[in-house]
N, C-alpha and C positions, 0 to 999 in steps of 0.2 A: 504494500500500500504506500501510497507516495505521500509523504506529510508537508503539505505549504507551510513554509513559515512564515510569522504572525510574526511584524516588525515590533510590536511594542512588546512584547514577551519571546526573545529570541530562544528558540534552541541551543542547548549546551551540548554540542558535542566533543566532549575532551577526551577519547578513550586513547588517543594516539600519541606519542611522544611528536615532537618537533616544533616546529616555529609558529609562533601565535602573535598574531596583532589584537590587541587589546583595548577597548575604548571604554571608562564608566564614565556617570553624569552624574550632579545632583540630583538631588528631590526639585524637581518646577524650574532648573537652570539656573536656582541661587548661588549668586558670588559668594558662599560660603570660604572663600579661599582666598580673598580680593586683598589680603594685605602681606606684604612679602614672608614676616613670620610663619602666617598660614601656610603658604605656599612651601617655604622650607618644612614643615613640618607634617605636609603630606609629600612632599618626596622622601625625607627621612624617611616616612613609614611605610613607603613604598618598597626602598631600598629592603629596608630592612626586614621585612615579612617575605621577599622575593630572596632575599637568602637564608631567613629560615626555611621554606618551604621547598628550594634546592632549583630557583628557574632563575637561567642566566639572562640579566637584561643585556640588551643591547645596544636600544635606544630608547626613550622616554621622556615625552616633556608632560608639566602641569599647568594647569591656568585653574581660575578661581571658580569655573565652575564644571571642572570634564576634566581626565585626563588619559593619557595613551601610554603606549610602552610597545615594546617589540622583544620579544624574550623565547628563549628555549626553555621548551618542559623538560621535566625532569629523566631520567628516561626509563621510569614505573611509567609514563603518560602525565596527559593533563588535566586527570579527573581533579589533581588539589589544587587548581586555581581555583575552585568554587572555595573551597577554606578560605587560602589564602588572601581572595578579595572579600569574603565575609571576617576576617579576623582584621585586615585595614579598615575596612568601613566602619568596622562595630567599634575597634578602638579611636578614632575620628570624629566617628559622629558623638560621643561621648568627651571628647574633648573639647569638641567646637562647640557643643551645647553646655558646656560648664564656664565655656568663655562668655557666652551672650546668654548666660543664665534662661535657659529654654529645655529644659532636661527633656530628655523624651521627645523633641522633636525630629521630621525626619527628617536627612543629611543626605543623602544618597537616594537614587532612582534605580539604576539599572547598571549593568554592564554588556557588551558585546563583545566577542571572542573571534576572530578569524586563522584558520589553520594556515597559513601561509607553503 
């Protein structure tokens, strides 16, 4: 059976090791990130959750409300970027909401993944 996919809820297909381009967003395209601090401290978390989880970047930039990356999975596959972008987000959106004292609000939308 042939599955369309549905742009606003992309398909995760990661069972395969190799090169992935990577896109998330915020929640509504809020400049959640708009001030250099910020900024530093979502690529810090990027770095760093991309080498606990064992996927080599290659290339990556951020802006205040979306970011990319270009990286190798691991070569178990690329089922653990689902972690790995849910343990960035979760720890972010947790930080930025205690900066603009909003606890609980959402910080993040989506992500999109491309097998390159």
């Amino acid at each position: 059976m042939y599955e369309t996919p549905w742009p606003h809820a992309p398909t995760h297909r990661l069972s395969a090791s190799g090169t992935y381009f990577v896109t998330a967003g915020t929640y509504q395209k809020r400049h959640f990130f708009g001030e250099p601090r910020r900024l530093d401290v979502l690529q810090r978390g990027l770095l760093t959750v991309a080498l606990e989880f064992h996927w080599t970047l290659e290339a990556w930039c951020v802006f205040s409300n979306h970011y990319h990356f270009v990286a190798h999975a691991p070569e178990s596959g690329g089922e653990s970027l689902i972690r790995m972008l849910g343990k960035l987000h979760r720890k972010l959106a947790i930080w930025v909401n205690k900066l603009d004292g909003t606890p609980g609000q959402k910080v993040w939308h989506n992500y999109w993944e491309t097998r390159l």
